[in-house]
C-alpha positions as CSV (number, residue, x, y, z in Angstrom):
1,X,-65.6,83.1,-129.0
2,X,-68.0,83.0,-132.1
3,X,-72.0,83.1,-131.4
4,X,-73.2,80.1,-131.9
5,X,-76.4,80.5,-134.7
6,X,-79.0,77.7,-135.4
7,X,-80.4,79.5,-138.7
8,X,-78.7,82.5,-141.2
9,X,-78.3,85.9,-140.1
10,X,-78.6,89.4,-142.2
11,X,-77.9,92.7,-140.9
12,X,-79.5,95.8,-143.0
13,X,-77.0,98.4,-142.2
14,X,-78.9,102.1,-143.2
15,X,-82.4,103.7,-143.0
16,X,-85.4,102.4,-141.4
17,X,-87.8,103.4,-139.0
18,X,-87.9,106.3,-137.4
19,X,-86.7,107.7,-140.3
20,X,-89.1,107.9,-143.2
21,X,-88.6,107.8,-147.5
22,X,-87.5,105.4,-150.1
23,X,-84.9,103.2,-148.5
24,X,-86.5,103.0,-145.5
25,X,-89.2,101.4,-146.9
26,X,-87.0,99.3,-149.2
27,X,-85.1,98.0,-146.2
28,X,-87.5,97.6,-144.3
29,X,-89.9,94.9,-146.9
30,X,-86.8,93.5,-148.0
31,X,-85.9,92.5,-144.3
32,X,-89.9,90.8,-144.0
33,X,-88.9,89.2,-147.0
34,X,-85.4,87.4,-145.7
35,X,-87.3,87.0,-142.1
36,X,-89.9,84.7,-143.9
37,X,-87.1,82.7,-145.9
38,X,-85.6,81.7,-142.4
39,X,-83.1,83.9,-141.9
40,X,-82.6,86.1,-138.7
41,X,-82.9,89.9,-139.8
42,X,-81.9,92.8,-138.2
43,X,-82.2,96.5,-138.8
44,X,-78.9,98.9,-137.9
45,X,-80.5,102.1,-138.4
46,X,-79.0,106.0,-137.3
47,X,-79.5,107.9,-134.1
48,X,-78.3,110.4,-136.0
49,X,-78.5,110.5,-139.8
50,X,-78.1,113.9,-140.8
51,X,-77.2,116.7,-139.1
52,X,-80.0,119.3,-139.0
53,X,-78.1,121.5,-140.9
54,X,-77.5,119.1,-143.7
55,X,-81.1,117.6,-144.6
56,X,-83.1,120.2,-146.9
57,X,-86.3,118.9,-146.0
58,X,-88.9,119.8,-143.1
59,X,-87.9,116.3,-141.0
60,X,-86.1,113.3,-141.4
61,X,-88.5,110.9,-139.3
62,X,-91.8,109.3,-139.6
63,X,-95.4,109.7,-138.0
64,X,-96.1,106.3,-138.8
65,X,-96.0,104.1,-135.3
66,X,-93.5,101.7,-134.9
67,X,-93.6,98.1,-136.7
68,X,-93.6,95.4,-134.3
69,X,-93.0,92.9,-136.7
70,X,-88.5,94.2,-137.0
71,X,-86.2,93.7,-135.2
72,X,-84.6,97.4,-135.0
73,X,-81.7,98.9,-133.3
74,X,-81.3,102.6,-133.9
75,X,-77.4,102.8,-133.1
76,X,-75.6,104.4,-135.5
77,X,-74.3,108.1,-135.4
78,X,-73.1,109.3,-139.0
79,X,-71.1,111.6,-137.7
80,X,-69.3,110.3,-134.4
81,X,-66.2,108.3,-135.6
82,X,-65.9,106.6,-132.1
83,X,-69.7,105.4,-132.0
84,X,-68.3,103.9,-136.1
85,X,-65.9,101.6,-134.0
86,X,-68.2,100.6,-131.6
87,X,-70.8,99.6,-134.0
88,X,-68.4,98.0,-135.8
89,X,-66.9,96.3,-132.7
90,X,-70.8,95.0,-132.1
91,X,-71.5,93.7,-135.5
92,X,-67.8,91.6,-135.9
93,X,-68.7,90.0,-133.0
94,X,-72.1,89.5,-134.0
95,X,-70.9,87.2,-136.7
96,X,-74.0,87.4,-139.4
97,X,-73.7,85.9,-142.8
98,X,-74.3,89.1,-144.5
99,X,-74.1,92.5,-143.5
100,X,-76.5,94.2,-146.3
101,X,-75.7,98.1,-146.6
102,X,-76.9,100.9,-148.5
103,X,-75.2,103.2,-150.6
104,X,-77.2,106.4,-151.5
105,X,-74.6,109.6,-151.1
106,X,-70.6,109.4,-150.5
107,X,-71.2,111.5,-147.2
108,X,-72.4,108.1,-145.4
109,X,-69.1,106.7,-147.0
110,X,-66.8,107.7,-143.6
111,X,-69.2,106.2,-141.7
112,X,-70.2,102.7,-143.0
113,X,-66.8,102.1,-144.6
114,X,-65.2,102.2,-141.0
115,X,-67.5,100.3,-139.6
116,X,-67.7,97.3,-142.4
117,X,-63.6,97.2,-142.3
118,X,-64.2,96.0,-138.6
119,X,-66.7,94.1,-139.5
120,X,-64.7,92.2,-141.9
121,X,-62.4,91.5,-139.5
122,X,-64.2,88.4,-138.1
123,X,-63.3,86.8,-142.0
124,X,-67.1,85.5,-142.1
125,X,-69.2,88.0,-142.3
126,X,-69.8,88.9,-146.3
127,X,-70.4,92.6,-146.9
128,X,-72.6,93.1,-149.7
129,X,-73.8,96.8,-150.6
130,X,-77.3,97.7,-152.6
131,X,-75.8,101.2,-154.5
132,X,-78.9,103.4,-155.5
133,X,-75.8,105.7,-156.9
134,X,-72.3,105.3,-157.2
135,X,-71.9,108.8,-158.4
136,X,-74.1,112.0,-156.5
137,X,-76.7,113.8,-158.7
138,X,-75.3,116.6,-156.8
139,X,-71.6,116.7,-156.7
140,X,-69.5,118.2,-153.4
141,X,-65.9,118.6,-152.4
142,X,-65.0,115.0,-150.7
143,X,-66.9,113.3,-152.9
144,X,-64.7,110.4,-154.6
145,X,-62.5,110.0,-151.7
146,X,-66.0,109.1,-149.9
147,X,-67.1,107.1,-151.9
148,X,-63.6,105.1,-152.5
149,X,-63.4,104.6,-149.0
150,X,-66.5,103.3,-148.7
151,X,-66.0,100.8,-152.0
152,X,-62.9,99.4,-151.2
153,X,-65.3,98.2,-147.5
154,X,-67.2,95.5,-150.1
155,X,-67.1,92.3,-151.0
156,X,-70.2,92.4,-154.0
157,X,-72.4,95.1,-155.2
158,X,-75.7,94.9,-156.4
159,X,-77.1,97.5,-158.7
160,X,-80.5,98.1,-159.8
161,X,-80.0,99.7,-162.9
162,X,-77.9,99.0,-165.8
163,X,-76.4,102.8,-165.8
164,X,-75.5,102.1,-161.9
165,X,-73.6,99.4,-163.2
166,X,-71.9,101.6,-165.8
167,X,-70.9,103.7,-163.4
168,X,-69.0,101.3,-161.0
169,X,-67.4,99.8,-163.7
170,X,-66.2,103.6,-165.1
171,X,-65.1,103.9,-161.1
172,X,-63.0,101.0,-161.6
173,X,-64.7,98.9,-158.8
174,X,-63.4,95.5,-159.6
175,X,-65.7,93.5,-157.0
176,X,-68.3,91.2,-158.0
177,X,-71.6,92.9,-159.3
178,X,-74.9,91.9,-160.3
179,X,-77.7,93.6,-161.4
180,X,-81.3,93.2,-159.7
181,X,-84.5,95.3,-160.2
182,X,-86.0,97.2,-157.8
183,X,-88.7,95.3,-156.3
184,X,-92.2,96.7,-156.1
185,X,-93.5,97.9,-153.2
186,X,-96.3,96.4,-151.7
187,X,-96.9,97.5,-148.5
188,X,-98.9,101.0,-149.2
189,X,-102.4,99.0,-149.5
190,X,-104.3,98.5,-152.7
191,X,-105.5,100.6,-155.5
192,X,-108.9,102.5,-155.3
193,X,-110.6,104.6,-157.4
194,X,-110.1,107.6,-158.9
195,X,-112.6,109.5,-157.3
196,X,-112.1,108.1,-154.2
197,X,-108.5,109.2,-154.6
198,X,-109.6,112.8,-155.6
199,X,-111.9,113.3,-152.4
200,X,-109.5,112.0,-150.4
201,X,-106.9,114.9,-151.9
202,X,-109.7,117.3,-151.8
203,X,-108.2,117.5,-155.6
204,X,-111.8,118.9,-157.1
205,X,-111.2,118.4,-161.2
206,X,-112.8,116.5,-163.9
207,X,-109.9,116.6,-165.5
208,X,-106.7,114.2,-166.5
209,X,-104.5,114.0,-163.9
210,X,-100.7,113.9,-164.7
211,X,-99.0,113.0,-161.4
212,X,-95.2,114.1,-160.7
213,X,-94.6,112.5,-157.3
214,X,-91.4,113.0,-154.6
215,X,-89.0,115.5,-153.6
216,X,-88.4,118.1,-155.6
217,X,-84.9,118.7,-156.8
218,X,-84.0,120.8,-160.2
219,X,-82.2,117.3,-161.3
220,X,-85.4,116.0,-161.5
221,X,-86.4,118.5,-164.2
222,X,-89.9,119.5,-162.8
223,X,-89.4,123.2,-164.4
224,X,-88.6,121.5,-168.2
225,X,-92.7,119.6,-167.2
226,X,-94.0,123.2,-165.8
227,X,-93.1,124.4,-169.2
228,X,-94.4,121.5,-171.0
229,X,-97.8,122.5,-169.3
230,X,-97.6,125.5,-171.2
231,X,-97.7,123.8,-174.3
232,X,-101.2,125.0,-176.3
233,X,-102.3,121.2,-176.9
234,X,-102.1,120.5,-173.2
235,X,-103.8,124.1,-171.8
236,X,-106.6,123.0,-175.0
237,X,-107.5,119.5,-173.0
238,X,-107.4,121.1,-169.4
239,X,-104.9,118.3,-168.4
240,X,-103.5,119.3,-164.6
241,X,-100.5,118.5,-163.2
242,X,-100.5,117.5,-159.4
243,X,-96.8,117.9,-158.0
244,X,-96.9,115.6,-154.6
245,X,-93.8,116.2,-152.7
246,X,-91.9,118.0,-150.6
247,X,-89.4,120.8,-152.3
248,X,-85.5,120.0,-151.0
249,X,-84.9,123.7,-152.7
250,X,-86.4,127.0,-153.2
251,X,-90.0,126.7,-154.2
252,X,-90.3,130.2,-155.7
253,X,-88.5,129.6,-158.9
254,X,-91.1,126.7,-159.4
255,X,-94.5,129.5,-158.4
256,X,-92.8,131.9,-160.6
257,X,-92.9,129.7,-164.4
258,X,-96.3,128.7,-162.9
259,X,-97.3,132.6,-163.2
260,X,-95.1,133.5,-166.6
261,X,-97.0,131.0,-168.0
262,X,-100.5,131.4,-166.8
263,X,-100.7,127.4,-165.0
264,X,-102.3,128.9,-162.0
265,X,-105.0,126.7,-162.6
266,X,-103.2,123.9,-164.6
267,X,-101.3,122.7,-161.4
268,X,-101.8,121.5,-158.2
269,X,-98.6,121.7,-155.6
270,X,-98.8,119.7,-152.4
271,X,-95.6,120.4,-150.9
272,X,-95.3,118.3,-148.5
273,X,-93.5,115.0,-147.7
274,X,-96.4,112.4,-148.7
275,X,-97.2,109.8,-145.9
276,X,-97.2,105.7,-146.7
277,X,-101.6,105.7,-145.6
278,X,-102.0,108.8,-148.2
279,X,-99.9,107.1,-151.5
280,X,-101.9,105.2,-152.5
281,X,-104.5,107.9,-152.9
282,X,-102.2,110.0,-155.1
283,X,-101.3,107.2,-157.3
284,X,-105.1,105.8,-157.9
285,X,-106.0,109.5,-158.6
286,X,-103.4,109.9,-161.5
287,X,-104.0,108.9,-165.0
288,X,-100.4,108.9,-165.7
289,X,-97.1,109.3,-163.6
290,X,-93.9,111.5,-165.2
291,X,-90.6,111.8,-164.4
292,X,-89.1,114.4,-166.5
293,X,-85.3,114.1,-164.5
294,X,-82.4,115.7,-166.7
295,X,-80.4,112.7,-165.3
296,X,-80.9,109.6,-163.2
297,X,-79.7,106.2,-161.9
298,X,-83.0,104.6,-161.1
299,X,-86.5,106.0,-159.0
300,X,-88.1,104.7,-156.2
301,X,-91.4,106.1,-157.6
302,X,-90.9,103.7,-160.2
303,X,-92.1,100.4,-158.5
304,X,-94.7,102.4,-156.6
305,X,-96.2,103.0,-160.0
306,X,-95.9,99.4,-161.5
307,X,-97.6,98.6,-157.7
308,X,-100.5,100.3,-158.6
309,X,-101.1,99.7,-162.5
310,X,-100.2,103.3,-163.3
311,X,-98.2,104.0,-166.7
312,X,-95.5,106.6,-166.5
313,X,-93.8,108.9,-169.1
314,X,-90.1,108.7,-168.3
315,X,-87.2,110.8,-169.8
316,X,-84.3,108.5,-171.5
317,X,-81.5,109.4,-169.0
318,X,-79.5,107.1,-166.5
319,X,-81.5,103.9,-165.9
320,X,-84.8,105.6,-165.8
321,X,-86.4,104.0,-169.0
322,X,-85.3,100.7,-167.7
323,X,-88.7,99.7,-166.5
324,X,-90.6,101.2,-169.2
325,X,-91.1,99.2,-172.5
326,X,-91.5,102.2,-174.9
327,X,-95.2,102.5,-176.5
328,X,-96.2,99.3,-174.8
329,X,-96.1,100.2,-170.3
330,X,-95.3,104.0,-171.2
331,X,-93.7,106.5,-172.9
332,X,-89.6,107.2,-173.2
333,X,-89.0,111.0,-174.2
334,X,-86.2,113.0,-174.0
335,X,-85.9,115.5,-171.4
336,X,-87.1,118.7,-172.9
337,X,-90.6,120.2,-172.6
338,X,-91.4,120.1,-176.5
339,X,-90.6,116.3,-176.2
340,X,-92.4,116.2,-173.1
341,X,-95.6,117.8,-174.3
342,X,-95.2,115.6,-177.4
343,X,-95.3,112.2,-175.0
344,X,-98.0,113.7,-173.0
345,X,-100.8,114.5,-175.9
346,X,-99.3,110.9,-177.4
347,X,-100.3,109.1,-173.7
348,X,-104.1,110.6,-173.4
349,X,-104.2,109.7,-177.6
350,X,-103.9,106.5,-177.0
351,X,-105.3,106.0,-174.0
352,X,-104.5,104.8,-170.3
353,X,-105.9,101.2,-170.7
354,X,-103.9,100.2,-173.6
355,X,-100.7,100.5,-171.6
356,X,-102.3,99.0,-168.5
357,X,-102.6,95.5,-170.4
358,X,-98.7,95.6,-170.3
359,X,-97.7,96.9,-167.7
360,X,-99.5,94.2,-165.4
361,X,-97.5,91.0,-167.8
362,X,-94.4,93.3,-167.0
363,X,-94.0,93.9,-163.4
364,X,-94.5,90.0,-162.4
365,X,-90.6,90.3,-162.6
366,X,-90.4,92.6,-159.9
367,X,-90.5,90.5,-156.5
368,X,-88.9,91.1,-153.2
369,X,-88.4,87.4,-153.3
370,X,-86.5,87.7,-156.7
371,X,-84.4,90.0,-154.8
372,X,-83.7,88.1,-151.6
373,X,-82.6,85.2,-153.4
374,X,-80.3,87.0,-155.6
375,X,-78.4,88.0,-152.4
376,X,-78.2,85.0,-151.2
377,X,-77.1,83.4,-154.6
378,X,-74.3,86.4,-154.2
379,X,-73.5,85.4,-150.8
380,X,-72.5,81.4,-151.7
């Protein structure tokens, strides 16, 4: 017999709390966001999400404590086909309205494309799937029959970058799509200072600080900015280059262009994975952020820049320049370190406050209640 429901229901089916990063966080605003619009929302997160064996970092989980304003169920083991039934089983009788799921990497494409065919059973529930990619950065064996599995589970896709979109559409994937940006995150407190950011680092420097912040991965091209460094304008002005994150590969390759080129005392490495209290710290401490990926769908870092009025240098690859009006909120460069160099002595030329002006007109598009109601315009 169907639950009987008084208001609308929505069930975010991926990461949240325990686990820590990006779409955790994402889920977990968005959900605030559908709660407060009158919906009943729910979080399906992993007991397991990766095996140990699998995840590259240091750990998957977070040392923040637990918020008590979601509604949470950590249920669902990525790699136990019979605990995908019995999810599945749970959430076709549960009846929501939407089942909202995230696609990030075809090896959670088993696992969630089971359990949303079940789900679909009940004929009511839509299943509606946020892709951050449709196609790895990294490519493995398994890969497209993952991720077809998975695709063939959904009703409508949402993307949140036009080269997303490209992609599904050069995958064939005939459901409905619509694209919505990445909203900014708001929940990592307001800015401060730059000193005060600096102290709270222990970052001791007069200096401009160019801020590369997240994991470390080569697709996100942070040898091609080591080498920029190098560049004789740039070692001139004494700019240093802070690289917050935690490395998801080996960290020696990275030390050793930092000797070649004599940036011992150009860059600053905190390798490690950066917690929600400290962000904002790194972010008010920076006088510009730079993503210098060799390819790319969209960033998380993105909004948490436009969050806190700090202008970025982007490479043109994927969707990255999508939230960066050229010469007006940033810089676009190619991704090479002559280009890069080139943006960086370009940014300081002009300087930080002239792209500030624009980049606070430009991110009043990006609103977690713009996104909300572009789901639920998907889901009539």
């Amino acid at each position: 017999m169907p639950t009987i429901k008084t208001s609308p229901s929505i069930v975010f089916l991926g990461p949240s709390y325990p686990y820590r990063g990006g779409i955790a966080s994402f889920s977990e605003s968005l959900a605030r966001e559908f709660t407060l619009k009158g919906f009943e929302s729910t979080l399906y997160t992993f007991s397991l999400q990766y095996p140990s064996f699998l995840f590259p970092g240091k750990t998957q989980y977070s040392e923040a404590p637990r918020p008590k304003d979601l509604n949470i169920k950590q249920v669902v083991n990525s790699i136990n086909p019979f605990n995908w039934i019995k999810v599945g089983l749970e959430l076709k009788k549960k009846r929501p309205d939407i089942v909202l799921v995230r696609f990030w990497l075809p090896f959670m494409g088993p696992c969630f494309g089971t359990i949303l065919r079940i789900v679909a059973r009940n004929k009511f529930t839509k299943i509606i799937c946020i892709a951050d990619n449709i196609i790895p950065h990294e490519k493995r064996i398994g890969d497209s029959l993952f991720t077809s599995y998975f695709t063939k589970s959904i009703h409508a896709f949402i993307a949140m970058s036009e080269q997303v979109m490209k992609d599904m559409n050069m995958l064939g994937i005939k459901q409905k799509k619509i694209f919505l940006p990445h909203p900014i995150f708001n929940h990592f407190g307001n800015q401060v200072s730059k000193q005060e950011g600096l102290k709270e680092l222990k970052i001791q420097t007069d200096k401009k600080i160019i801020l590369f912040f997240g994991f470390i991965r080569h697709y996100k091209g942070v040898d091609i900015l080591l080498k920029a460094m190098a560049d004789q304008r740039i070692k001139e002005n004494g700019y240093v280059l802070v690289i917050a994150g935690e490395f998801y590969e080996d960290e020696e390759k990275y030390l050793n262009i930092i000797k070649e080129e004599g940036l011992e005392n150009q860059v600053i490495i905190h390798n490690k994975f950066i917690s929600e209290e400290n962000i904002k710290y790194y972010l008010s401490a920076a006088d510009v952020l730079i993503q210098p990926y060799r390819h790319a769908t969209q960033s998380g870092v993105t909004p948490l820049a436009l969050h806190f009025n700090l202008p970025m240098i982007v490479t043109r690859v994927g969707g990255l320049s999508e939230s960066v009006v050229d010469k007006q909120t940033g810089l676009v460069t190619e991704p090479n370190s002559t280009s890069i160099a080139d943006s960086i002595i370009e940014y300081f030329d002009t300087g930080k406050e002239a792209f500030v002006t624009h980049l606070k007109e430009h991110k009043k598009q990006y609103t977690w209640a713009f996104m909300a109601d572009g789901i639920i315009e998907l889901n009539e």
